[in-house]
C-alpha positions in Angstrom: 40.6 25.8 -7.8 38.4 24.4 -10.9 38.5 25.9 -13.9 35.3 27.3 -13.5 36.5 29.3 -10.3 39.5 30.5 -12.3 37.7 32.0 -15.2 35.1 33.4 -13.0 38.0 35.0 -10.6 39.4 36.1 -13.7 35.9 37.9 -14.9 35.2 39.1 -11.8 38.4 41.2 -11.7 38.3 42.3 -15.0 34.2 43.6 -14.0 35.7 45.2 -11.0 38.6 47.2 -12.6 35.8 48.2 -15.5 32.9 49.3 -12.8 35.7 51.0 -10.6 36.9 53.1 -13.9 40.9 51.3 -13.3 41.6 51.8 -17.1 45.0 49.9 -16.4 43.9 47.4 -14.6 41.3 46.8 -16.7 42.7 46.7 -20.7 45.6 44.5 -18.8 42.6 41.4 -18.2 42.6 41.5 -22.2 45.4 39.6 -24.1 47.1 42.7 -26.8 45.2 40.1 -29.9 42.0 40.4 -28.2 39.3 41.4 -30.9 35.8 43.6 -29.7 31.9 43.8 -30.9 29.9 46.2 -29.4 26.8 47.1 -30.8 27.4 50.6 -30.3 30.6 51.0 -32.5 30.1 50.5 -36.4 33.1 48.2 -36.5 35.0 45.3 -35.0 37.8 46.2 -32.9 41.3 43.7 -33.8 42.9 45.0 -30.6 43.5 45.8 -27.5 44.9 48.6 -28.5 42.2 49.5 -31.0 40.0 49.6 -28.2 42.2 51.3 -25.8 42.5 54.5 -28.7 39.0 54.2 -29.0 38.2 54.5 -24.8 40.8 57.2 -25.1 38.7 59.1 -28.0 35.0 58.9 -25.6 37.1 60.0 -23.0 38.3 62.9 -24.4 35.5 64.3 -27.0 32.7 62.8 -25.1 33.5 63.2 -21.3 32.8 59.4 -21.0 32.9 57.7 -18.0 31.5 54.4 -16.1 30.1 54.9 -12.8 29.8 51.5 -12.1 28.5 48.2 -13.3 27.4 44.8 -11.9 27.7 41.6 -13.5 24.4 39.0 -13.0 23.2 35.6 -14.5 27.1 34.1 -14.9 27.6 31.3 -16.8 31.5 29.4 -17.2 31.9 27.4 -20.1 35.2 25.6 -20.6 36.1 24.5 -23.8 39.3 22.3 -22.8 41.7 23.5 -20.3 42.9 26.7 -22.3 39.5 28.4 -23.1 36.6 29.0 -22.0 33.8 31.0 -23.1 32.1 33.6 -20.0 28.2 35.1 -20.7 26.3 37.1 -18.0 24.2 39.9 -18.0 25.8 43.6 -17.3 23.9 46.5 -15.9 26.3 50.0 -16.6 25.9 53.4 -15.3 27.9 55.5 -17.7 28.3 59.4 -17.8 28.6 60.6 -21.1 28.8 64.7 -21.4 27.5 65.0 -17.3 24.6 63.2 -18.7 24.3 59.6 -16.7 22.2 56.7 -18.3 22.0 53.1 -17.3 22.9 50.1 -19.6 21.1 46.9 -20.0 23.4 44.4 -21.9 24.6 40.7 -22.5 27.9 40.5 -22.8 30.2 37.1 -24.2 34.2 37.0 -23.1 36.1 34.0 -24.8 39.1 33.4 -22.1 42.3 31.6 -23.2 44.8 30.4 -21.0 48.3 31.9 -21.7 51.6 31.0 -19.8 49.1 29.9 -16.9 47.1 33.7 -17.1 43.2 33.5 -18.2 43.1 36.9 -20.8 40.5 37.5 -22.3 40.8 37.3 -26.1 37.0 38.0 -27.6 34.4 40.2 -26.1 30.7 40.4 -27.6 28.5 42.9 -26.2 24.5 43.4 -27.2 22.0 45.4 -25.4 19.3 42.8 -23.8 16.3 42.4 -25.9 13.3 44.7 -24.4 10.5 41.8 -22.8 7.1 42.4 -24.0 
């Protein structure tokens, strides 16, 4: 398997454990040093377990959760063989409060290669610009 398949296998299961709400699964894709932007939180996350407390506090005072999500327009760029940078395009259904809305964002994971795992170690999520 290339590189390229192996960061994209690694991406596509941490997109499936996200869309199908595997909370486990899903924070275990991110190394524990992994830092977080979203543009929906006023600061920068230098965590896993920053964001984990964080998931934990929508959960419980907001009734958050993610009904599913797809992943489009992937892109795999390796940066030697122990990181890579993974960009695509992430349409979210979210419930937040019984109320569901769907999210249009871009979303950037830096992957580094650690004792032969791809973890994720940055993730940079924008909404996608509105086209006029």
């Amino acid at each position: 398997m290339s590189t390229d398949q192996e960061v994209l296998a690694s991406a596509d299961a941490l997109v499936r454990a996200f869309a199908s709400g595997d909370r486990t699964a899903y924070f275990a894709c991110f190394a524990p040093d992994a830092t977080f932007v979203f543009h929906t939180t006023p600061q920068r996350l230098g965590s896993r377990a920053a964001y984990e407390a964080l998931w934990e506090q929508w959960v419980t005072e907001d009734g958050f959760a993610v009904v599913s999500c797809s992943s489009t327009d992937q892109v795999v760029q390796v940066l030697g063989p122990d990181a890579a940078v993974f960009a695509h395009g992430v349409t979210t259904v979210v419930e937040v409060g019984g109320i569901r809305e769907e999210l249009h964002e871009r979303e950037t994971i830096v992957f580094a290669r650690r004792d032969g795992v791809w973890m994720a170690v940055h993730e940079h999520l924008s909404p996608t610009p509105l086209v006029q």
